[in-house]
LUMBANU-902889 format. One line per field, with one value per residue: residue in three letters; x, z, y of N, C-alpha, C, O in turn. Coordinates in nm, 3 decimals, always signed. Each point is the difference from the previous one (the first is absolute). Layout:
<dofis>
res <- ALA  ...
n.xx <- X  ...
n.zz <- Z  ...
n.yy <- Y  ...
ca.xx <- X  ...
ca.zz <- Z  ...
ca.yy <- Y  ...
c.xx <- X  ...
c.zz <- Z  ...
c.yy <- Y  ...
o.xx <- X  ...
o.zz <- Z  ...
o.yy <- Y  ...
</dofis>
This chain:
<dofis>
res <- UNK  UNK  UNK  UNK  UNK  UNK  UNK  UNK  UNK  UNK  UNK  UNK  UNK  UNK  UNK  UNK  UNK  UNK  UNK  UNK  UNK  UNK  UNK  UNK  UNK  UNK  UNK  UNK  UNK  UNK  UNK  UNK  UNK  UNK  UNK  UNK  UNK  UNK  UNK  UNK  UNK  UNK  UNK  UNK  UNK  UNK  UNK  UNK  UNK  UNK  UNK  UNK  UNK  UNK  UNK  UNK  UNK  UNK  UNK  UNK  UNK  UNK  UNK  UNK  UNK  UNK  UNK  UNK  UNK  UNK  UNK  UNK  UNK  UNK  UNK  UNK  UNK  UNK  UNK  UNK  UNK  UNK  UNK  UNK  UNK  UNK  UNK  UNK  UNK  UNK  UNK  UNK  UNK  UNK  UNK  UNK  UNK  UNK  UNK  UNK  UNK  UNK  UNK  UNK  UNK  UNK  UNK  UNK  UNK  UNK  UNK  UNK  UNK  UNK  UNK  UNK  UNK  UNK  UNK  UNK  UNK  UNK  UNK  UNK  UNK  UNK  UNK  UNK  UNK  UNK  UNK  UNK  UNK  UNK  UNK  UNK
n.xx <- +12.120  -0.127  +0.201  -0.016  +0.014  -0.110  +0.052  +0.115  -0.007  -0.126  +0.063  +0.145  -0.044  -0.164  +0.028  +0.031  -0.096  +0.061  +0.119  +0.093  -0.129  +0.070  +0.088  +0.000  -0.044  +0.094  +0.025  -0.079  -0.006  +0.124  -0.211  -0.106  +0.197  +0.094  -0.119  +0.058  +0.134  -0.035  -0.072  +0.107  +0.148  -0.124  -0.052  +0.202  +0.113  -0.117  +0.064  +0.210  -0.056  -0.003  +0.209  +0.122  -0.142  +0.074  -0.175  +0.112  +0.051  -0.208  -0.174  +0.085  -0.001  -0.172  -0.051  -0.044  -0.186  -0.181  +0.026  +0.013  -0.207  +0.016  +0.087  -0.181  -0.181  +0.067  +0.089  -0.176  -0.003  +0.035  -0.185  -0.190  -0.034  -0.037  -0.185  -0.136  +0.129  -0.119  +0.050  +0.294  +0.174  +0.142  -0.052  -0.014  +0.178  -0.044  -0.063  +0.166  +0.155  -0.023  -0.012  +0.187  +0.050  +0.010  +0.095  +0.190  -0.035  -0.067  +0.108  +0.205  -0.015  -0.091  +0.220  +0.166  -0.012  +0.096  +0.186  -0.034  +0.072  -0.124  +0.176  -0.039  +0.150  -0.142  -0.172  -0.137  -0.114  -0.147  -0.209  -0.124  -0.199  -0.193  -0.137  -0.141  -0.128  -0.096  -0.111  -0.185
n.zz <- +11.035  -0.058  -0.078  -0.099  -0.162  -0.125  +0.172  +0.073  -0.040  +0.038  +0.257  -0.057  -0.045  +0.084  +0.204  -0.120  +0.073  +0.222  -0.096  -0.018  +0.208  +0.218  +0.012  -0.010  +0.173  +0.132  -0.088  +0.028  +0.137  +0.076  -0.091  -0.151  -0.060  -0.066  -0.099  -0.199  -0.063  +0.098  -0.160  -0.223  -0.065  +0.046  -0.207  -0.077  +0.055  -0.179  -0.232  -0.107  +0.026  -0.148  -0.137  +0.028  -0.153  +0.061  -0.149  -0.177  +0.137  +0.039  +0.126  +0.012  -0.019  +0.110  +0.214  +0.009  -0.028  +0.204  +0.207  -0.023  +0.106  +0.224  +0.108  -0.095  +0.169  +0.158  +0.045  +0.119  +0.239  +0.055  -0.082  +0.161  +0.203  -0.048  -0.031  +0.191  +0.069  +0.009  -0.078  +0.186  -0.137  +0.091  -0.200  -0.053  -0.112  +0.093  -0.140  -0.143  +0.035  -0.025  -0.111  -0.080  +0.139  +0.086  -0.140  -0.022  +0.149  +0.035  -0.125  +0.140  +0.047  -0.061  -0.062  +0.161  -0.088  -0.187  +0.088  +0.015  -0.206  +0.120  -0.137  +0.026  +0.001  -0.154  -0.070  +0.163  -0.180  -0.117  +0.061  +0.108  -0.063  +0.015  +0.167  -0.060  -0.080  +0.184  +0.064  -0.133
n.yy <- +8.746  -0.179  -0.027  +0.211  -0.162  -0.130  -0.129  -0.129  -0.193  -0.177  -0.107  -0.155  -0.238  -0.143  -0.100  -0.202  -0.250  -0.050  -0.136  -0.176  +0.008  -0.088  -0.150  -0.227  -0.026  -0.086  -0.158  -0.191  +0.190  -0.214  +0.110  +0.100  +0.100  +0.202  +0.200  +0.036  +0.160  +0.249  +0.130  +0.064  +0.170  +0.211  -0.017  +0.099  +0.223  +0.172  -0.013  +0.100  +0.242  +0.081  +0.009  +0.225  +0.089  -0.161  -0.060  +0.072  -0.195  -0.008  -0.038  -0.185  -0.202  -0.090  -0.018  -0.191  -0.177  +0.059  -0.113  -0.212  -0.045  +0.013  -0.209  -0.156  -0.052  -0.081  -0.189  +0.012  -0.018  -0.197  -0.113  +0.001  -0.064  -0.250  -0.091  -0.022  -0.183  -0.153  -0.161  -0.040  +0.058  +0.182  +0.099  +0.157  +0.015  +0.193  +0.177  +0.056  +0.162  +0.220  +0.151  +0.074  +0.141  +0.190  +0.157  +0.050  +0.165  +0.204  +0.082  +0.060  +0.222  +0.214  +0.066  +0.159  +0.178  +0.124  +0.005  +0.173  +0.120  +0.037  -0.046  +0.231  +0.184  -0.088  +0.132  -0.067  -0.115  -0.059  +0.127  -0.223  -0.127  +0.153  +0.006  -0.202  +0.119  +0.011  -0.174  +0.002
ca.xx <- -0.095  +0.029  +0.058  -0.096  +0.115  -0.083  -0.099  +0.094  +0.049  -0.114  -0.047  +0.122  -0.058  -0.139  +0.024  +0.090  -0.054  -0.091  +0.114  +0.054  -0.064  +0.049  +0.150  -0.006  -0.114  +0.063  +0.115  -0.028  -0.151  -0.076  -0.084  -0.058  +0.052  +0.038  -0.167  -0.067  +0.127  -0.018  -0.121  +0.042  +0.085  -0.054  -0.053  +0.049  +0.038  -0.168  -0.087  +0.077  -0.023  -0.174  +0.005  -0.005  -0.094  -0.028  -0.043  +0.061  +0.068  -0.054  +0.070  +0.166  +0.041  -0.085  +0.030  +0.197  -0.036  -0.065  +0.140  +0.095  -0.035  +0.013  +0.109  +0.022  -0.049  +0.099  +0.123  -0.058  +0.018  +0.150  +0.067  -0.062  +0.024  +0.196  -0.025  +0.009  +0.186  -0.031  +0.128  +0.056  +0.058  +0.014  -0.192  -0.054  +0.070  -0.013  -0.132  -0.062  +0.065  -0.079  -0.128  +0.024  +0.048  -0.173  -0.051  +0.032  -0.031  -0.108  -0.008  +0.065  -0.061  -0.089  +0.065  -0.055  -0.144  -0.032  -0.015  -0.129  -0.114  -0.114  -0.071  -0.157  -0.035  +0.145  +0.065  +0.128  +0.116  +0.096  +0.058  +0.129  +0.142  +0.069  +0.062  +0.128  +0.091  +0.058  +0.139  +0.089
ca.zz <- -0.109  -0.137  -0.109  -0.105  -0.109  -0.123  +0.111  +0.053  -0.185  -0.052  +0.035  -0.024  -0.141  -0.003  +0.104  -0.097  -0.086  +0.106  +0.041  -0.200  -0.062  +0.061  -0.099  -0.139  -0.020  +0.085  -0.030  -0.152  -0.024  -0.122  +0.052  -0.079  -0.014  +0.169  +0.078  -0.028  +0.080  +0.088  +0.085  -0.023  +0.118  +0.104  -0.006  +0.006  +0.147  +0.098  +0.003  +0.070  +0.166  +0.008  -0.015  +0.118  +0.069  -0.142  +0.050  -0.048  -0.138  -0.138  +0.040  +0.023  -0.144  -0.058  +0.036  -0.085  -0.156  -0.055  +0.010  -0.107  -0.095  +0.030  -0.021  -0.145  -0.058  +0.021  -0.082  -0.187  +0.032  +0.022  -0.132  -0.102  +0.081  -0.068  -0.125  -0.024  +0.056  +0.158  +0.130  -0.082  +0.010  +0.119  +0.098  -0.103  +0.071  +0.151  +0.017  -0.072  +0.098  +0.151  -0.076  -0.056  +0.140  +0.060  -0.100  -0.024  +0.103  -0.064  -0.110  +0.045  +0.081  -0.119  -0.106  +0.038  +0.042  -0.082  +0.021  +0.110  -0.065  -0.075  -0.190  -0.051  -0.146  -0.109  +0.018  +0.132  -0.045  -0.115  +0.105  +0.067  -0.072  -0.060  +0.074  +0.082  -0.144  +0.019  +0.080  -0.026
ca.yy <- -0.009  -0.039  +0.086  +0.001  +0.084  +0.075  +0.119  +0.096  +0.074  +0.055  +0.143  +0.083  +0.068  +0.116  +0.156  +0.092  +0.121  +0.115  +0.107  -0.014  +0.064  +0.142  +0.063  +0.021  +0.068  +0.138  -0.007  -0.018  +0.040  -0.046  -0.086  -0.112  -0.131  -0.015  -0.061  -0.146  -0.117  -0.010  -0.068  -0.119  -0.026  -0.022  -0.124  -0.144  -0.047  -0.016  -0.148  -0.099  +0.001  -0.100  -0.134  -0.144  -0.025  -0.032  -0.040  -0.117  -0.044  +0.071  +0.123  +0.018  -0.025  +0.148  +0.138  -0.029  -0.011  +0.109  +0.047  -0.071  +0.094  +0.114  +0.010  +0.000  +0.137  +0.081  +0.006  +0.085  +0.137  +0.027  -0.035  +0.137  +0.105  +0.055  -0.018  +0.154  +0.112  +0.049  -0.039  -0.045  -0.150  -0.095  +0.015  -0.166  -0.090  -0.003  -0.034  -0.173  -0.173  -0.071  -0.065  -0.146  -0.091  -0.042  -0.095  -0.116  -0.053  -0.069  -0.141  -0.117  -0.030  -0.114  -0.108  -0.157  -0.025  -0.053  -0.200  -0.055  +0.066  -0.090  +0.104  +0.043  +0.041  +0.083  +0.107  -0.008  -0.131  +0.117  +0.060  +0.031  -0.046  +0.119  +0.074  -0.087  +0.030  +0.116  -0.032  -0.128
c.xx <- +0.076  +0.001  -0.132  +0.079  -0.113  -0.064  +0.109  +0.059  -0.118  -0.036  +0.133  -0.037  -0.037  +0.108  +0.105  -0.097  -0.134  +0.132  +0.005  -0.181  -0.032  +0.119  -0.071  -0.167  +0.056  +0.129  -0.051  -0.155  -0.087  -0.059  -0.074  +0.067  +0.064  -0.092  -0.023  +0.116  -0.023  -0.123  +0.019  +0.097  -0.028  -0.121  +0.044  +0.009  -0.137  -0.017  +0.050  -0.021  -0.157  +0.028  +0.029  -0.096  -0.156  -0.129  -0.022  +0.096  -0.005  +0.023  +0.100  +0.036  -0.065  +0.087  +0.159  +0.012  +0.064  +0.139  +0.067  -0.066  +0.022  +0.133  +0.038  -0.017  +0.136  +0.062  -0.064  -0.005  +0.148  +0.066  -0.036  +0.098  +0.183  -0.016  -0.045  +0.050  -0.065  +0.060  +0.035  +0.023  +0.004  -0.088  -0.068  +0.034  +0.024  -0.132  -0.057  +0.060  -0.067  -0.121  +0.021  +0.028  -0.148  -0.123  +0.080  -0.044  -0.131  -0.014  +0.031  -0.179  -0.094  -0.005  -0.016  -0.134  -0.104  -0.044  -0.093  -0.077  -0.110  -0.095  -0.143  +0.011  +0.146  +0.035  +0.101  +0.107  +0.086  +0.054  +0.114  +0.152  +0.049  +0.119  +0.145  +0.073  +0.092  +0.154  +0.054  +0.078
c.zz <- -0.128  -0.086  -0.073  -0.095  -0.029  +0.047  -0.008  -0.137  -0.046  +0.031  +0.001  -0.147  +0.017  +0.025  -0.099  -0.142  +0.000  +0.030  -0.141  -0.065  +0.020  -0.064  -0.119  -0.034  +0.032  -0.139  -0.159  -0.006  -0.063  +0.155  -0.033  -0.012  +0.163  +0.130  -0.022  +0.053  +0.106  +0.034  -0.025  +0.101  +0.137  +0.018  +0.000  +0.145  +0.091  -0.040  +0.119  +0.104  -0.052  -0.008  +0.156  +0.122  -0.131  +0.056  -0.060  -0.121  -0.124  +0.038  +0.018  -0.132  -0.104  +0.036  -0.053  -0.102  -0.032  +0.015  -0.124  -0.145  +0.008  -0.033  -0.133  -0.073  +0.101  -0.098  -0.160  +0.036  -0.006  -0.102  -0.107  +0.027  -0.042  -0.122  -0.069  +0.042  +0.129  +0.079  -0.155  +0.023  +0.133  +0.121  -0.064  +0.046  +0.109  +0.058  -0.082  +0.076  +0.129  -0.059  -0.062  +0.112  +0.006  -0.134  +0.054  +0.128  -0.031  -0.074  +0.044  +0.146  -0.072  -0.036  +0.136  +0.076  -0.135  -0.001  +0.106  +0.004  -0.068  -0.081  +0.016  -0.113  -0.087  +0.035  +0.095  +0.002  -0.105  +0.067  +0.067  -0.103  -0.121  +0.155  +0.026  -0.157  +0.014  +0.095  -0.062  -0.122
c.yy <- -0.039  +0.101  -0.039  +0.037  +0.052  +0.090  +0.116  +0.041  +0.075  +0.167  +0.092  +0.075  +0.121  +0.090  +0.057  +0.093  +0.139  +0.100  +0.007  +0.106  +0.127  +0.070  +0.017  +0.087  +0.195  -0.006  +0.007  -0.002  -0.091  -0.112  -0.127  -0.124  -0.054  -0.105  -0.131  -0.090  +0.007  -0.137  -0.131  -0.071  -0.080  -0.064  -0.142  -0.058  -0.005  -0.116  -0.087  -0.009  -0.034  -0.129  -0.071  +0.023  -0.039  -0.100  -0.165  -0.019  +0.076  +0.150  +0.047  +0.012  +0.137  +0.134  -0.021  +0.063  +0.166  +0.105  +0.002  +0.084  +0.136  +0.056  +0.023  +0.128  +0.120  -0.036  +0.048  +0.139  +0.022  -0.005  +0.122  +0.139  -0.002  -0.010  +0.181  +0.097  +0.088  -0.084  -0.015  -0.164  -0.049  +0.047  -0.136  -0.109  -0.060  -0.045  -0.123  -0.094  -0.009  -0.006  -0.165  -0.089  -0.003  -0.109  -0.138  -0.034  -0.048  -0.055  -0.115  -0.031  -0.072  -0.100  -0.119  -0.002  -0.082  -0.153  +0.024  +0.078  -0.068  +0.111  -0.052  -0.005  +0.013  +0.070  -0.010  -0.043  +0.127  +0.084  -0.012  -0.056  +0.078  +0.058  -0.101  -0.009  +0.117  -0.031  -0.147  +0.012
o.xx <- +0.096  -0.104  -0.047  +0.042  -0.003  -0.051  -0.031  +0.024  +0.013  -0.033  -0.019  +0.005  +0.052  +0.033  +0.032  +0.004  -0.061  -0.017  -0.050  -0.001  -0.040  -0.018  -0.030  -0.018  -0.042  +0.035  +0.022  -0.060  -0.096  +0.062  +0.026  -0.063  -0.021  +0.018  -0.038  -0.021  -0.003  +0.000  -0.035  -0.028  +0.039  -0.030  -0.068  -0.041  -0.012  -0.043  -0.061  +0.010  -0.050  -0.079  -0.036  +0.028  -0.072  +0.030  -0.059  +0.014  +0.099  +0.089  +0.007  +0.016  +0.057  +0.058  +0.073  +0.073  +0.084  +0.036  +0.024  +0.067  +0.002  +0.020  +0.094  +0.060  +0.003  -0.013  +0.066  +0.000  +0.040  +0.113  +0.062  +0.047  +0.075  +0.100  +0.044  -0.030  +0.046  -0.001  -0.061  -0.067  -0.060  -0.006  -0.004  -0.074  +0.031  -0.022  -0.095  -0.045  -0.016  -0.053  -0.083  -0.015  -0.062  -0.072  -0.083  -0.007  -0.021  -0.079  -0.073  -0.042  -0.002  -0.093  -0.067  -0.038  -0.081  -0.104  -0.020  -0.080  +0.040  -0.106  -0.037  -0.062  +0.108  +0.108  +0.114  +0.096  +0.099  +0.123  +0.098  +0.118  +0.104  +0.116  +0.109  +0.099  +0.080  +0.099  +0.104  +0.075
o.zz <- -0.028  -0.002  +0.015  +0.028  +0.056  -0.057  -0.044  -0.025  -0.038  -0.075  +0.029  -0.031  -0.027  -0.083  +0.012  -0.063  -0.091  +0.061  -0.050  -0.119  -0.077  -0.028  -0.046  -0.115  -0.068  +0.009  -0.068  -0.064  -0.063  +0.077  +0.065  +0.022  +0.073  +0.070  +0.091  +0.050  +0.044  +0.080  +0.078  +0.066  +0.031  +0.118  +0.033  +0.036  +0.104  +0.092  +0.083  +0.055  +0.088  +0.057  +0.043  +0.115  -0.061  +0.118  +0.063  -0.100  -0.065  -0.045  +0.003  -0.045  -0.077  -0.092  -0.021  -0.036  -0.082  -0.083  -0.044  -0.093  -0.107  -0.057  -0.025  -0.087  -0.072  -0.087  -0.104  -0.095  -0.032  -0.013  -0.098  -0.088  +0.005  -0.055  -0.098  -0.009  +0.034  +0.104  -0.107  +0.066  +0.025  +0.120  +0.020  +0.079  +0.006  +0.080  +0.034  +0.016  +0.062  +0.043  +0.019  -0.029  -0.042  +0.025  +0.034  -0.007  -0.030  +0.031  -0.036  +0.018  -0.006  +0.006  -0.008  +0.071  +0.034  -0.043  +0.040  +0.093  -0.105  +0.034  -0.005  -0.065  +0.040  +0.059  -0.036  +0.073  +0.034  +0.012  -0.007  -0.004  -0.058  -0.037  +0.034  -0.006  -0.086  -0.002  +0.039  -0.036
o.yy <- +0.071  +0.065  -0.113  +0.112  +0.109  +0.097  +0.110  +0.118  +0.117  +0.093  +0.118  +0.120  +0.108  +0.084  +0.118  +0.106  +0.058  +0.105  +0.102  +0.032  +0.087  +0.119  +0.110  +0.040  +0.094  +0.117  +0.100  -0.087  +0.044  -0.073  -0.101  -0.103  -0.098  -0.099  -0.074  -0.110  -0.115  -0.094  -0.089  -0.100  -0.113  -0.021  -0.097  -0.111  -0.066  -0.069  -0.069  -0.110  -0.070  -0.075  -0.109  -0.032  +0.078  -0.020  -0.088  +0.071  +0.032  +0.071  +0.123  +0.113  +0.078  +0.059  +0.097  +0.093  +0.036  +0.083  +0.112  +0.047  +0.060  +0.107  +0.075  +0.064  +0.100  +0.086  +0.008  +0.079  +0.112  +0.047  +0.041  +0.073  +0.097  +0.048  +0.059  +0.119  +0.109  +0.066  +0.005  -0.079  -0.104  -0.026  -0.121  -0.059  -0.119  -0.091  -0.070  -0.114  -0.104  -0.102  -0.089  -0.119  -0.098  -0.096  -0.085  -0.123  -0.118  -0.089  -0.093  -0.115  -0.123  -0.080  -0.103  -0.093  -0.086  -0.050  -0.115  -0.003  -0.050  +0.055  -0.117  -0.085  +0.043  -0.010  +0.029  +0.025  +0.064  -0.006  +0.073  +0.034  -0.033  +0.017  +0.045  -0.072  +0.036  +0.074  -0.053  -0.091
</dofis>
């Protein structure tokens, strides 16, 4: 069977941070912010397993979309969560680089899917080329 990287980065994510909420929920009693990275987290790798059973083009690109957003929204939990001294520096750190490997996978998947995307609307166009500003 063909190596999936994003599949397989995506759901390593999750499974660090379903262990990274178990510790840290049992450890530093703080739920609320925790919660929202989980679900954030592990939403990136459910789109991804919806994307490859996906029922078109658009659909594929859609359930991406939604990954890549999910992912964004983790790195504002991860960024909240060292910014208010609940992890430190190389909790942080660890967790923004395999978060930043998976942003940049998706973006590069997009990006060459983009040229044979055919834009309904503005909005989709800003969208993704707010996300391919992000690796060039």
């Amino acid at each position: 069977m063909k190596e999936n990287i994003i599949k397989d980065k995506s759901f390593s994510f999750a499974l660090r941070i379903v262990k990274f909420y178990q510790f840290f929920s049992e450890s530093k009693k703080e739920y609320i912010l925790s919660k929202q990275l989980l679900r954030s987290a592990t939403s990136v790798g459910a789109m991804i397993r919806e994307a490859e059973h996906a029922e078109s083009r658009t659909d594929f690109i859609h359930k991406l979309s939604i990954g890549l957003k999910e992912a964004n929204e983790s790195g504002y939990w991860l960024e909240l969560l060292y910014q208010s001294n609940y992890i430190n520096q190389k909790q942080y750190d660890s967790l923004i680089n395999d978060l930043t490997e998976i942003l940049k996978i998706l973006v590069s998947i997009l990006k060459k899917l983009k040229g044979k995307w055919n834009f309904n609307r503005k909005e989709k166009l800003s969208t993704i080329n707010y996300y391919l500003s992000l690796i060039n």
